[in-house]
Residue frames as qw, qx, qy, qz and C-alpha x, y, z in Angstrom:
[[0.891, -0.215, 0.399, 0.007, -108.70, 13.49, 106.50],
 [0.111, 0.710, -0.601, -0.348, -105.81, 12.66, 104.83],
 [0.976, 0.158, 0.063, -0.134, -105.08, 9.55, 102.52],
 [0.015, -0.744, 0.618, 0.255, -101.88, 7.42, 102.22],
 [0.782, 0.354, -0.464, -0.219, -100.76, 5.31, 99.55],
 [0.419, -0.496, 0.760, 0.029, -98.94, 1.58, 101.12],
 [0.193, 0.069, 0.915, 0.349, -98.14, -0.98, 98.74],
 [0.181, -0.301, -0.755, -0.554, -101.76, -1.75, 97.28],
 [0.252, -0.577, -0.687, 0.363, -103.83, -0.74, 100.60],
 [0.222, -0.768, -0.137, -0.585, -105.32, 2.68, 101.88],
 [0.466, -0.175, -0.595, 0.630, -104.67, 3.96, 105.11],
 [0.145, -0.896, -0.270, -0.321, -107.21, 6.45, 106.53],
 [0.351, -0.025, -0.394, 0.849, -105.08, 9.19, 109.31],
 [0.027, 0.428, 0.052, 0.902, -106.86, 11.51, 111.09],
 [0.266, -0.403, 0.461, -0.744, -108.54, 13.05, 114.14],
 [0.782, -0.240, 0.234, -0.526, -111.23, 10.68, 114.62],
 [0.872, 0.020, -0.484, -0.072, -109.68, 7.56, 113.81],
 [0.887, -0.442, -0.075, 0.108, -107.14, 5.53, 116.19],
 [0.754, -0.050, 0.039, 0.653, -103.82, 7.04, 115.66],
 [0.057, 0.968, 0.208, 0.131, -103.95, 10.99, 115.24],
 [0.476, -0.814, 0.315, 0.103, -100.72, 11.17, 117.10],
 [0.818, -0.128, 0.456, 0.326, -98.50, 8.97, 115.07],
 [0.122, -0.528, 0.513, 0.666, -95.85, 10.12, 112.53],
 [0.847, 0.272, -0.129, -0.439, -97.15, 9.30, 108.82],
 [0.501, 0.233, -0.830, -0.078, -94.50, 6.27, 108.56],
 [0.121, -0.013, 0.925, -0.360, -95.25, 4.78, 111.98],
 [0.608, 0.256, 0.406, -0.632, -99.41, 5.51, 111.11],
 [0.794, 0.355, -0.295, -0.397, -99.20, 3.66, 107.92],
 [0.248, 0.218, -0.944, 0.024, -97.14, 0.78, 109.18],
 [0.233, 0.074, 0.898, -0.366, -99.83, 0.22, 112.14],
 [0.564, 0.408, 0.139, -0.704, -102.46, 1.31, 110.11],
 [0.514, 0.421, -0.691, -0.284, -101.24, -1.51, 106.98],
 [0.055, -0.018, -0.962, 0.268, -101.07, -4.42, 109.86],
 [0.479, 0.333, 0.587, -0.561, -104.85, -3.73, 111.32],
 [0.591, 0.362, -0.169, -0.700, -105.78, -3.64, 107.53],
 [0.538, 0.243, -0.795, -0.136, -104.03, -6.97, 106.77],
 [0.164, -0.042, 0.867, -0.468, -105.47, -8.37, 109.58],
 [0.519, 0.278, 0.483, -0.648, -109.09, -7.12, 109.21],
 [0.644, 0.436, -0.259, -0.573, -109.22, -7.54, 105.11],
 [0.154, 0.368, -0.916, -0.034, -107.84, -10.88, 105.50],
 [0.319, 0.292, 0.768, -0.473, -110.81, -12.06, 108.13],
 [0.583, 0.511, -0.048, -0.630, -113.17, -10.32, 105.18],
 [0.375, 0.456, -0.692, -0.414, -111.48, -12.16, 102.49],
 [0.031, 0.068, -0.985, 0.158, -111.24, -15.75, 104.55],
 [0.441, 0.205, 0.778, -0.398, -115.04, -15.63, 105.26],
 [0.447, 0.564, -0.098, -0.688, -115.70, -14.65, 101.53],
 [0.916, 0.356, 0.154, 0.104, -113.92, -17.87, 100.03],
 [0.647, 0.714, -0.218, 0.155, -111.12, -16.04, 98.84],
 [0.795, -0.490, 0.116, 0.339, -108.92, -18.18, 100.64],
 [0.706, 0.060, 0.028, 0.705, -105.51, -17.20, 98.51],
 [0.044, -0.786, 0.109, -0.607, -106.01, -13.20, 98.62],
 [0.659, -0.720, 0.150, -0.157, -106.64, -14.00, 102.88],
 [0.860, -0.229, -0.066, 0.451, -103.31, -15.64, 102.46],
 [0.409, 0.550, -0.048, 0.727, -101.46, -12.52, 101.06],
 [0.516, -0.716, 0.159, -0.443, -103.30, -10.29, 104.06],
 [0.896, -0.445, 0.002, -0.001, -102.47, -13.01, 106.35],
 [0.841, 0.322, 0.033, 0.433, -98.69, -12.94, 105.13],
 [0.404, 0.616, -0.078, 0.672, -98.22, -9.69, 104.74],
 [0.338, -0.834, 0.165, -0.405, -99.41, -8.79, 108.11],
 [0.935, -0.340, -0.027, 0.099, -97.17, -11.12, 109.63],
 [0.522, 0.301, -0.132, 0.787, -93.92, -9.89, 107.92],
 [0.032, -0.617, 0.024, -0.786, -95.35, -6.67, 109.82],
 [0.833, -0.368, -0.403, -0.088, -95.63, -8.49, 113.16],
 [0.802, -0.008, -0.419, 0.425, -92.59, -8.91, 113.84],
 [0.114, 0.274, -0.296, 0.908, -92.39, -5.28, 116.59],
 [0.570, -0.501, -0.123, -0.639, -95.78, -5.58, 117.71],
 [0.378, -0.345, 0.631, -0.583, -96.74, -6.64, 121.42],
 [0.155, 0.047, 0.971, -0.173, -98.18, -10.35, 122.48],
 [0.483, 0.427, 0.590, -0.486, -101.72, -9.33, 122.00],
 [0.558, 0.611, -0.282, -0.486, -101.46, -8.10, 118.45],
 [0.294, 0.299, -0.873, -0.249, -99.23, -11.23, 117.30],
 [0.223, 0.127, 0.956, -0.142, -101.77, -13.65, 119.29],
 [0.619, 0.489, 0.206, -0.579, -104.80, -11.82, 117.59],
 [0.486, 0.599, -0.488, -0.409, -103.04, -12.19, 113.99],
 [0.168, 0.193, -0.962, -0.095, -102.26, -16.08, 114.77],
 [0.345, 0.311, 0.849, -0.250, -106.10, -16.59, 115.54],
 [0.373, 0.592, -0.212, -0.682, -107.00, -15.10, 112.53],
 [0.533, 0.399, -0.692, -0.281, -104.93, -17.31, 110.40],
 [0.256, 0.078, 0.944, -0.193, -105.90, -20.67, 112.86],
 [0.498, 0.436, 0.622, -0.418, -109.45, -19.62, 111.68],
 [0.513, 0.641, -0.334, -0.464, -108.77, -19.02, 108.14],
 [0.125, 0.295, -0.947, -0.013, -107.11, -22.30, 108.34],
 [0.440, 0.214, 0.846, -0.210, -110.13, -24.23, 109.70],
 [0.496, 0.566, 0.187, -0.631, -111.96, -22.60, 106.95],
 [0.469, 0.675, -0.411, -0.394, -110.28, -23.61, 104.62],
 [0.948, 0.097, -0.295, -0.072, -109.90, -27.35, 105.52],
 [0.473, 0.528, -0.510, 0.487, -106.50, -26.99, 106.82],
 [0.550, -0.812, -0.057, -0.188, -106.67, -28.58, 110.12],
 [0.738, -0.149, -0.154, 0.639, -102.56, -29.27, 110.77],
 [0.575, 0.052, -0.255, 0.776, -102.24, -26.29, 109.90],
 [0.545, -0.680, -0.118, -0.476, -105.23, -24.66, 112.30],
 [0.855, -0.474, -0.106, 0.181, -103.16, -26.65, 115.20],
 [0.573, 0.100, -0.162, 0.797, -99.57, -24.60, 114.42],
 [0.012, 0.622, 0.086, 0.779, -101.46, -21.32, 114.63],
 [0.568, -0.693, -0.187, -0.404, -103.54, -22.13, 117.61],
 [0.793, -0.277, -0.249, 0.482, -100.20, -23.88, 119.52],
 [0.503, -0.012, -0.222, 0.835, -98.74, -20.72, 118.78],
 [0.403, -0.629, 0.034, -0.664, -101.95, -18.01, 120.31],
 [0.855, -0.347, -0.379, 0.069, -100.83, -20.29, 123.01],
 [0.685, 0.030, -0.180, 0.705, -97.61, -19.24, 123.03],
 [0.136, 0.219, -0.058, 0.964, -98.43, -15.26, 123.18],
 [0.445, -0.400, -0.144, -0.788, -101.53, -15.78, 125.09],
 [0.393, 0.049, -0.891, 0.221, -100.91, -17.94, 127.93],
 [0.004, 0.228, 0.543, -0.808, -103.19, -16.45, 130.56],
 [0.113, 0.589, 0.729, 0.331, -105.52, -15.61, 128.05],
 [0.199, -0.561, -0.330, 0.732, -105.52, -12.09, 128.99],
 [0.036, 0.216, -0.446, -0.868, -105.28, -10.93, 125.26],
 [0.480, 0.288, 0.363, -0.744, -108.89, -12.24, 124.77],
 [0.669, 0.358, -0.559, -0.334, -107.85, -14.98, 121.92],
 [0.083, -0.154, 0.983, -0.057, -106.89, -18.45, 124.11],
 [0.596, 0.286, 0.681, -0.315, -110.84, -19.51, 124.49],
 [0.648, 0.654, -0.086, -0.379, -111.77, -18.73, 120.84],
 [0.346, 0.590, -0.721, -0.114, -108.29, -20.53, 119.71],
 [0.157, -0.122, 0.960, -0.197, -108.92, -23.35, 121.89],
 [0.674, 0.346, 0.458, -0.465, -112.55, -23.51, 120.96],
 [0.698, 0.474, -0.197, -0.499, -111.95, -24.17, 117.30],
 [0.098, 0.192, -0.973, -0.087, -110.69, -27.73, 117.69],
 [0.477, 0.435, 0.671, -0.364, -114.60, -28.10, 118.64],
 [0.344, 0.704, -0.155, -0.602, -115.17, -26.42, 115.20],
 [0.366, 0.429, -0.746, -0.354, -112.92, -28.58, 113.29],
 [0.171, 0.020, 0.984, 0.036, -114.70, -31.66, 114.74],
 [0.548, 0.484, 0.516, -0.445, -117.92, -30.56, 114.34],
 [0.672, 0.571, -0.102, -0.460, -116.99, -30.03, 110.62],
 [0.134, 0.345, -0.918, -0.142, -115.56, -33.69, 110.26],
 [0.302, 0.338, 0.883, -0.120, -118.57, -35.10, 111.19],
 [0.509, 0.469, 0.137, -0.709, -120.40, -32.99, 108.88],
 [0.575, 0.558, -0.447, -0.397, -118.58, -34.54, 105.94],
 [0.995, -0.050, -0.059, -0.069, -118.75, -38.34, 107.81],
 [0.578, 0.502, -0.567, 0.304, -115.37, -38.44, 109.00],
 [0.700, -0.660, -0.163, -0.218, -116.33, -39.69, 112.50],
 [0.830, -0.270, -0.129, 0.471, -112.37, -41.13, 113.57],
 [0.328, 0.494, -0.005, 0.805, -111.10, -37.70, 112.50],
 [0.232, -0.707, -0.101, -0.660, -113.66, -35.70, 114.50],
 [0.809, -0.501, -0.283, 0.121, -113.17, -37.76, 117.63],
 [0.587, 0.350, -0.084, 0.725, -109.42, -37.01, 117.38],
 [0.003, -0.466, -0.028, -0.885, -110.56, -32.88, 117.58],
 [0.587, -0.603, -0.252, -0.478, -113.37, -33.89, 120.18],
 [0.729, -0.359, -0.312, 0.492, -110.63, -35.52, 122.78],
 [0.315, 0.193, -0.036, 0.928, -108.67, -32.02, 121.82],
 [0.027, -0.591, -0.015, -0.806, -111.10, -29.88, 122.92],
 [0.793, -0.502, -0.317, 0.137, -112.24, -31.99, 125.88],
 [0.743, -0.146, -0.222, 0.615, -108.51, -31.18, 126.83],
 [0.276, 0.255, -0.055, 0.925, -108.29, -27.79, 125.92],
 [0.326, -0.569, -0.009, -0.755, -111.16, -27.21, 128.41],
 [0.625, -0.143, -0.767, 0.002, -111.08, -29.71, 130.48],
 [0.111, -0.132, -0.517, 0.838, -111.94, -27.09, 133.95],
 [0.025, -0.659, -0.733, -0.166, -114.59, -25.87, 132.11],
 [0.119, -0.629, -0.031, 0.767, -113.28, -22.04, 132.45],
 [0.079, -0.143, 0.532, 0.831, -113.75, -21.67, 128.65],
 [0.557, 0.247, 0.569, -0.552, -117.61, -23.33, 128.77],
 [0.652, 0.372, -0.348, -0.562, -117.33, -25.33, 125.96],
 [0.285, -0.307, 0.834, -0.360, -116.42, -28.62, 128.06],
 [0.611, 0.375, 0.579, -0.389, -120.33, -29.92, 127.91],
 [0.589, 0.662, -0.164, -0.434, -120.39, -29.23, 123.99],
 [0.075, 0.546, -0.833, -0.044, -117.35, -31.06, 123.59],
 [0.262, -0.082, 0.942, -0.192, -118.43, -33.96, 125.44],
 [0.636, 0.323, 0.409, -0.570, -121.56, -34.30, 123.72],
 [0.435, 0.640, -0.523, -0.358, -119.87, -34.11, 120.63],
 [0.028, 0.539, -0.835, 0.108, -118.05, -37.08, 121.77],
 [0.465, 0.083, 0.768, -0.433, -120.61, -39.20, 123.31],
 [0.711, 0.566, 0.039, -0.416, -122.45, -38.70, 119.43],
 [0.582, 0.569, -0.532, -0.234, -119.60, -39.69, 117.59],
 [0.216, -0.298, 0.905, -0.211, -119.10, -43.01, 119.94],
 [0.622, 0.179, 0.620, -0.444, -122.17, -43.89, 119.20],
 [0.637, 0.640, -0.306, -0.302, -121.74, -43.68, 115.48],
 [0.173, 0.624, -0.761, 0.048, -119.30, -46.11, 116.33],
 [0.827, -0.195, -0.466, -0.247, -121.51, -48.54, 118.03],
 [0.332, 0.057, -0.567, 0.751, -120.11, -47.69, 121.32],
 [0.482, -0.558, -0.533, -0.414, -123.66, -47.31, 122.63],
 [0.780, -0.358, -0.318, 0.403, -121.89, -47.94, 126.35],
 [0.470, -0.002, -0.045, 0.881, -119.13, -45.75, 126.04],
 [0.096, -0.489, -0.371, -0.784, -121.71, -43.02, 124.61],
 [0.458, -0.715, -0.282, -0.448, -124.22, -43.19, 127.72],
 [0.641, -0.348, -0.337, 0.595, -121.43, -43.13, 129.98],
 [0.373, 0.056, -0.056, 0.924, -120.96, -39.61, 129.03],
 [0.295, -0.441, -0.511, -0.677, -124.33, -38.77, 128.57],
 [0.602, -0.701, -0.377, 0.064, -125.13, -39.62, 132.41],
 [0.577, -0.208, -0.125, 0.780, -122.17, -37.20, 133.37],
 [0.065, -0.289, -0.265, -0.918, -123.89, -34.19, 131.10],
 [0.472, -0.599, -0.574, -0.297, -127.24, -35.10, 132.45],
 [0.607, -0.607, -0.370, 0.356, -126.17, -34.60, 136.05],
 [0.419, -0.318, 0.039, 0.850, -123.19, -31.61, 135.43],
 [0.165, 0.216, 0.385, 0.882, -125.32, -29.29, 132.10],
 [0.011, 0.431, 0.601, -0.673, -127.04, -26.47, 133.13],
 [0.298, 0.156, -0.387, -0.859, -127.99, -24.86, 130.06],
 [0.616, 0.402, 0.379, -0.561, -132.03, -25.92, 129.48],
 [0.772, 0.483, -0.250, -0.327, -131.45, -26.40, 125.26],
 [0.161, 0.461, -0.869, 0.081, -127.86, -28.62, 125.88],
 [0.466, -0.025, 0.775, -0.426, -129.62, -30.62, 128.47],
 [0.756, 0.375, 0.283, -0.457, -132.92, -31.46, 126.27],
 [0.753, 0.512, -0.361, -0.200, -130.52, -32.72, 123.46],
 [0.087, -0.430, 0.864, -0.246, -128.28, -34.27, 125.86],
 [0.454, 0.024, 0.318, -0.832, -131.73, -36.35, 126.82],
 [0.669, 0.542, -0.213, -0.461, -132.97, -36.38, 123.44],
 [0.593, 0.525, -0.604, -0.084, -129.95, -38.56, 122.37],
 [0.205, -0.181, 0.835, -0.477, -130.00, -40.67, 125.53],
 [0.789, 0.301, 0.266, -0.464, -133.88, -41.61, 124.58],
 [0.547, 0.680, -0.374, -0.315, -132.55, -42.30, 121.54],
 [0.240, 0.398, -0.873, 0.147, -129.86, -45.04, 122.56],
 [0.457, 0.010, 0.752, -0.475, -132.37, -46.57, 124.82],
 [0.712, 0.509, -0.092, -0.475, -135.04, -46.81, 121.40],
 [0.597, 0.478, -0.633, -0.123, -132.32, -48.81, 119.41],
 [0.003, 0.375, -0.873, 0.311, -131.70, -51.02, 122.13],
 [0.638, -0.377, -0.563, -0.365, -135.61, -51.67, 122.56],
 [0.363, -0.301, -0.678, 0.564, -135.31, -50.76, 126.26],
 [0.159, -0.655, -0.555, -0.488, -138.38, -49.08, 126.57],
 [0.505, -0.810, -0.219, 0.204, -138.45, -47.97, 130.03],
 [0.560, -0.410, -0.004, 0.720, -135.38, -46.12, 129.79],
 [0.167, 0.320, 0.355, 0.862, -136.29, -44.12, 126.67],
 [0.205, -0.635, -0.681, -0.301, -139.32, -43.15, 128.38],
 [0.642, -0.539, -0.268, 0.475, -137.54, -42.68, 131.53],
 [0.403, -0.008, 0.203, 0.892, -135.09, -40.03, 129.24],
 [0.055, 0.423, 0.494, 0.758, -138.11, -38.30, 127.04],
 [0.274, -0.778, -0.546, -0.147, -139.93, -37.74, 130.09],
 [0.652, -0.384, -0.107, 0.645, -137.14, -35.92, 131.52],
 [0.258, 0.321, 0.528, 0.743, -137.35, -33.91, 128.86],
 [0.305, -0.706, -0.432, -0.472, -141.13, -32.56, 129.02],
 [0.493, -0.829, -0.238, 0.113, -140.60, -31.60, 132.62],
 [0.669, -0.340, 0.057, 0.659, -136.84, -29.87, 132.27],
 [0.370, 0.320, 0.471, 0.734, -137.51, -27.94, 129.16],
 [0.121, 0.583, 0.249, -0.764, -138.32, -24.61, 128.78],
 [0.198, 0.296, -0.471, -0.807, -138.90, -24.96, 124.86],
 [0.781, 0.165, 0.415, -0.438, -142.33, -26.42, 124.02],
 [0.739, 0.412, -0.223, -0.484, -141.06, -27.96, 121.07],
 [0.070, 0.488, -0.800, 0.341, -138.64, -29.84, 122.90],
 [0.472, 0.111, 0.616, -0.621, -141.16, -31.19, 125.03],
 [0.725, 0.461, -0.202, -0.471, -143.50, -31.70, 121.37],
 [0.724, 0.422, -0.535, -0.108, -140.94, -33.83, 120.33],
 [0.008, -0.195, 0.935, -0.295, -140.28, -36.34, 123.42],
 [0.579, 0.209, 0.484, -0.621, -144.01, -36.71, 123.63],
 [0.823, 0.405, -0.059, -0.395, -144.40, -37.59, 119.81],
 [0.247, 0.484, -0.834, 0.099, -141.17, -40.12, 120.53],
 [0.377, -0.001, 0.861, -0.340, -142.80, -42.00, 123.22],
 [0.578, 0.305, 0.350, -0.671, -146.03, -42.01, 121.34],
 [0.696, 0.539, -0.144, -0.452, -144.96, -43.11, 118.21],
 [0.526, 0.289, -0.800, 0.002, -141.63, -45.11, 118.40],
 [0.016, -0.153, 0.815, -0.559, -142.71, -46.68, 121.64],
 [0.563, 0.174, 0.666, -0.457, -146.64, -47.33, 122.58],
 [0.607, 0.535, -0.149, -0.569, -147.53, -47.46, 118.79],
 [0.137, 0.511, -0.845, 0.083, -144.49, -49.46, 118.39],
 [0.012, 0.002, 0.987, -0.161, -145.67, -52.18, 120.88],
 [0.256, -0.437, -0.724, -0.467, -149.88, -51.45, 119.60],
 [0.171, -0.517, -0.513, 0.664, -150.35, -49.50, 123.10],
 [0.162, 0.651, 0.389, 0.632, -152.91, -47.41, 120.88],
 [0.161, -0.921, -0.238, -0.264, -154.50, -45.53, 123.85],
 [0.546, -0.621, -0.006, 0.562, -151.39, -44.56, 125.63],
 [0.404, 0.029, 0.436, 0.804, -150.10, -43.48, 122.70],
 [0.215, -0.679, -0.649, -0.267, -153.47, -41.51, 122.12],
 [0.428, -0.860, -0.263, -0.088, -152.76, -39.89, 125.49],
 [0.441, -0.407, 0.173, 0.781, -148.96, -39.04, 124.98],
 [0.351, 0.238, 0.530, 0.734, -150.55, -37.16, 122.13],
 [0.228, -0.813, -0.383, -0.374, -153.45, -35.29, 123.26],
 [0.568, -0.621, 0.117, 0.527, -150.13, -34.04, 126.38],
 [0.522, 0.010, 0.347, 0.779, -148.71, -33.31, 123.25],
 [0.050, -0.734, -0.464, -0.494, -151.79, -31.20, 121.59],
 [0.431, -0.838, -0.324, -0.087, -152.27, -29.71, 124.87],
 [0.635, -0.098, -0.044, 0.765, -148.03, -28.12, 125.79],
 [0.368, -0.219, 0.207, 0.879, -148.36, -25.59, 123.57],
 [0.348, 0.723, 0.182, -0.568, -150.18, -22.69, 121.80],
 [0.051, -0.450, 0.737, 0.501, -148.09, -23.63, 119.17],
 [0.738, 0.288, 0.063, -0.608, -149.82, -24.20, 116.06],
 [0.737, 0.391, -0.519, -0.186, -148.09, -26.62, 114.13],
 [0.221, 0.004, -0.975, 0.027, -147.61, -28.87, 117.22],
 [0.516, 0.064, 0.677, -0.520, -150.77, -28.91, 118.12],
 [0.604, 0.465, -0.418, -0.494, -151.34, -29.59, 114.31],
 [0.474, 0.264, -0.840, -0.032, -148.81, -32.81, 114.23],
 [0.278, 0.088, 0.731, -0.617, -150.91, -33.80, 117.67],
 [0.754, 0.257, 0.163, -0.582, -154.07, -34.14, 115.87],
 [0.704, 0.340, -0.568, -0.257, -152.37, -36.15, 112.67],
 [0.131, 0.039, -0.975, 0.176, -150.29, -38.77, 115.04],
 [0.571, 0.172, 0.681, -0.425, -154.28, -39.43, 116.77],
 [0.598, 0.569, -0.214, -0.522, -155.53, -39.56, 113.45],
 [0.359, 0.612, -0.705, -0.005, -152.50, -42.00, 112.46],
 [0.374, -0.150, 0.719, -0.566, -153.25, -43.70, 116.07],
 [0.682, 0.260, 0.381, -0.567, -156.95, -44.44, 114.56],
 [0.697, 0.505, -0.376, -0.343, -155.77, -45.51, 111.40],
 [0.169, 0.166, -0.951, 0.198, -153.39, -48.56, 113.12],
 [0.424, -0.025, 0.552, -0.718, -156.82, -49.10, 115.09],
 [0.014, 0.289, 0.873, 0.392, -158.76, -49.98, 112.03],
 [0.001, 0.769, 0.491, -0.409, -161.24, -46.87, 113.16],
 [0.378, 0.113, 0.363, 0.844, -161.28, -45.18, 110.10],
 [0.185, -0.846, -0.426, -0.261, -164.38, -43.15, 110.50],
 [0.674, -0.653, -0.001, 0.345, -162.46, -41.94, 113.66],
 [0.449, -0.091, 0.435, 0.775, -159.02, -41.20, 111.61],
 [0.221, 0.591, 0.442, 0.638, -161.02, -39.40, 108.65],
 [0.292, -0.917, -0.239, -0.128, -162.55, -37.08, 111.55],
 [0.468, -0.763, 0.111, 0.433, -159.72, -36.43, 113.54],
 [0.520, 0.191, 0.287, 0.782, -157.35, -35.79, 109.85],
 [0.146, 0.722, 0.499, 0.456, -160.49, -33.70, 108.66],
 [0.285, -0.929, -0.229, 0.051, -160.43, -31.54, 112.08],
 [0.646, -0.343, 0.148, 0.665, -156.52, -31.07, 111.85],
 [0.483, 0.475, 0.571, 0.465, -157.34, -29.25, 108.53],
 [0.015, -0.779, -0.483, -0.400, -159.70, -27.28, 109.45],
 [0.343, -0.912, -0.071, 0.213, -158.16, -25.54, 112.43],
 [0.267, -0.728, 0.401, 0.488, -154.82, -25.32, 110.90],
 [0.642, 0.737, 0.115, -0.179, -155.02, -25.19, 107.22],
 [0.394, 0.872, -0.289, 0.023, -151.83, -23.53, 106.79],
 [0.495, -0.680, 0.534, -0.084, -149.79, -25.87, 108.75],
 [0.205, 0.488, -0.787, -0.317, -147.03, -28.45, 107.21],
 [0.387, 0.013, 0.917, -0.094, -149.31, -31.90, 108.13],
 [0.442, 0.364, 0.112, -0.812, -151.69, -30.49, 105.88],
 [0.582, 0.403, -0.593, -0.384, -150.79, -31.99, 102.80],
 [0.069, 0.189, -0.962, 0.185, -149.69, -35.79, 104.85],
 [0.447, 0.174, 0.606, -0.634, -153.60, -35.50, 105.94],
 [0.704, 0.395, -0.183, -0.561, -155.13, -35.06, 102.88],
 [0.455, 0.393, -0.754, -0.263, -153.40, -38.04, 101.79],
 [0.057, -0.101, 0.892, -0.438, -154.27, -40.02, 104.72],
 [0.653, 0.370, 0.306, -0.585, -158.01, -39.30, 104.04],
 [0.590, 0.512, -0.467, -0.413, -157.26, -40.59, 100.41],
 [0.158, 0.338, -0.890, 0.261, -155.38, -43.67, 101.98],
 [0.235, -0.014, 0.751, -0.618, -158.01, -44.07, 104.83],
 [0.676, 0.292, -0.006, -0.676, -161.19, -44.15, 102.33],
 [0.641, 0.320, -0.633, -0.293, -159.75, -47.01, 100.13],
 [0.316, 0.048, -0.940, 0.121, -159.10, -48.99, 103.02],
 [0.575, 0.118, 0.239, -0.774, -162.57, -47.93, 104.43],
 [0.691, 0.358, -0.252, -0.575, -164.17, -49.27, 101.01],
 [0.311, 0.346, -0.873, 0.148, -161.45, -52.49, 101.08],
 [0.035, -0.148, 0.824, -0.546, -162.68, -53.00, 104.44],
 [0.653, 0.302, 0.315, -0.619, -166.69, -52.74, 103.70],
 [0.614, 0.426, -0.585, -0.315, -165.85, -55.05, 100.61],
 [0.282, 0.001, -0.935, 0.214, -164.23, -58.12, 102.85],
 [0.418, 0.130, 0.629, -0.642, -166.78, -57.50, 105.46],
 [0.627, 0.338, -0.120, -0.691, -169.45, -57.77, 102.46],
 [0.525, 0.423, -0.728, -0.127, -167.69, -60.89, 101.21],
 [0.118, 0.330, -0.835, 0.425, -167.51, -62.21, 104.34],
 [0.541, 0.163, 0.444, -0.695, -171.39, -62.56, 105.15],
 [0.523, 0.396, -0.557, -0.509, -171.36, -63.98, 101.44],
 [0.322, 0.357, -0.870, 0.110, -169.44, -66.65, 102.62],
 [0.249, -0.012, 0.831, -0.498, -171.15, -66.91, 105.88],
 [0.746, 0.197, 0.248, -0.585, -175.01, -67.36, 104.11],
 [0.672, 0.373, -0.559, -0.311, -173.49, -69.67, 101.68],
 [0.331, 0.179, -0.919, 0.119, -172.34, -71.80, 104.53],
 [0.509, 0.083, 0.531, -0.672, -175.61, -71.58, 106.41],
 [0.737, 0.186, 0.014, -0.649, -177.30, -72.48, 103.60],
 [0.451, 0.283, -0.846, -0.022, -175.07, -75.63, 102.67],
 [0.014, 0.155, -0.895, 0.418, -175.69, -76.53, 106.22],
 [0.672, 0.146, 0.177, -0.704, -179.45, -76.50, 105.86],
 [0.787, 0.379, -0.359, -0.330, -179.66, -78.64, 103.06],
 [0.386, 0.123, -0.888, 0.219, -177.53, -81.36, 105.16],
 [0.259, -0.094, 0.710, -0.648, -180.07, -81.54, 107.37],
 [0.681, 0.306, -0.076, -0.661, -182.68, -81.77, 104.92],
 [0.841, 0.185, -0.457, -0.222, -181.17, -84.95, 103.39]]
């Protein structure tokens, strides 16, 4: 295998690689672009945004002979080194221009280039910039808007969250009843759902969260999915309005989904929890104590123990007033005697 020197790079030549045929100037020019391309992508996901600019530079000056696909790869490179790096104007010059040399999308960069305006909203709402991310979330709406790229549904969800952040509650389950009816994916759907329940909850329209969370438990194929609409109704809903035993029995549905240990774990604590709003603390201490014991290692563990600790004092509290309370009553029997007497 032979080695040539270019500017500061390596170039490997030889039988097994991709160019065996190529003169040494023409194999180290294409062989200098694929490196600036590829060490650039290295560099950009490493942090070292200003090296990935040099790569990113230099293969461009070396662009300028190559064919549509190579120049639309090398402008979705630098769109995505650009979202990385915060830059989202200029993530929108690169990606207008894998537009431009990838119109058909034949070169195998338009979906990826159009997909990272979903990217750049999703990381504007990470860092609470909700009117930004909308912005990027109409953009990608558009830049699928057939739904040939399948990010369409992702988009819109996106959207329908960040309306609601807005207190567009309306606006939000308008889209949400469009996903519900049009997303086939099984995990989209259940969070599509999820966050429908969710808008119904804040509103205090009970029947409709219910209406959502059951939707859920019967659509899902993930039990934990299913875990968690059950321990929604149960807790923000019958608990909510003191419906102990329904809430009881959206919990023992819950215990009873899955083989899954740790929900059948958080199933025991919410009855437990259940018993302890009841004022059935005998009841609560048993059902904490049995959570314990069949699943030790599981994360309610510790929340139990404390609950027993919790659940005793107001046990003891509770055998105190009760004690206090008979006090009261013999003291007023006996007053009342003694008015008869005189």
């Amino acid at each position: 295998m032979q080695l040539f020197k270019v500017d500061e790079t390596i170039s490997f030549v030889g039988d097994c690689l991709e160019y065996p045929k190529l003169k040494k100037e023409e194999a180290e020019k294409q062989m200098d672009f694929d490196w600036s391309l590829k060490y650039g992508r290295v560099l950009s996901l490493c942090g070292k945004h200003e090296e990935a600019d040099k790569c990113y530079r230099r293969a461009e000056k070396l662009a300028k002979d190559k064919d549509a696909k190579a120049k639309a790869g090398l402008y979705f490179g630098q769109a995505s080194h650009a979202v990385r790096k915060c830059e989202y104007g200029e993530a929108e010059e690169y990606i207008n221009k894998v537009e431009e040399f990838d119109k058909d999308g034949a070169a195998g960069f338009l979906k990826d280039a159009r997909k990272l305006y979903l990217d750049i909203a999703n990381a504007l709402l990470r860092v609470r910039k909700p009117d930004d991310a909308k912005k990027y979330a109409d953009k990608a709406i558009e830049a699928d808007k057939d739904g040939k790229f399948g990010f369409l549904n992702d988009a819109r969800f996106l959207k329908a969250q960040l309306l609601s952040m807005g207190r567009d509650n309306d606006g939000a389950l308008k889209i949400l009843l469009v996903l519900e009816k049009e997303v086939k994916d099984k995990e989209l759907l259940a969070k599509v759902l999820n966050f429908s329940g969710n808008i119904y909850l804040r509103k205090k329209d009970y029947d409709g969260a219910i209406a959502k969370f059951e939707a859920i438990v019967k659509a899902a194929d993930d039990d934990k999915d299913k875990a968690r609409a059950l321990s929604r109704i149960g807790l923000y809903i019958h608990l909510e309005k003191k419906e102990y035993e329904k809430a009881i029995a959206r919990f023992e549905e819950m215990h009873n989904i899955s083989e899954d240990r740790q929900i059948k774990a958080a199933a025991l604590y919410y009855i437990g929890v259940v018993y302890v709003r009841m004022e059935k603390y005998d009841m609560a201490i048993a059902k904490f104590n049995e959570m314990i014991k069949k699943y030790p290692d599981s994360p309610p563990v510790r929340r139990a123990k404390a609950q027993i600790e919790q659940v005793e004092k107001l046990k003891a509290q509770a055998a105190k007033e009760k004690e206090k309370e008979k006090e009261e009553e013999g003291k007023e029997e006996k007053k009342e005697g003694e008015n008869k007497k005189e």
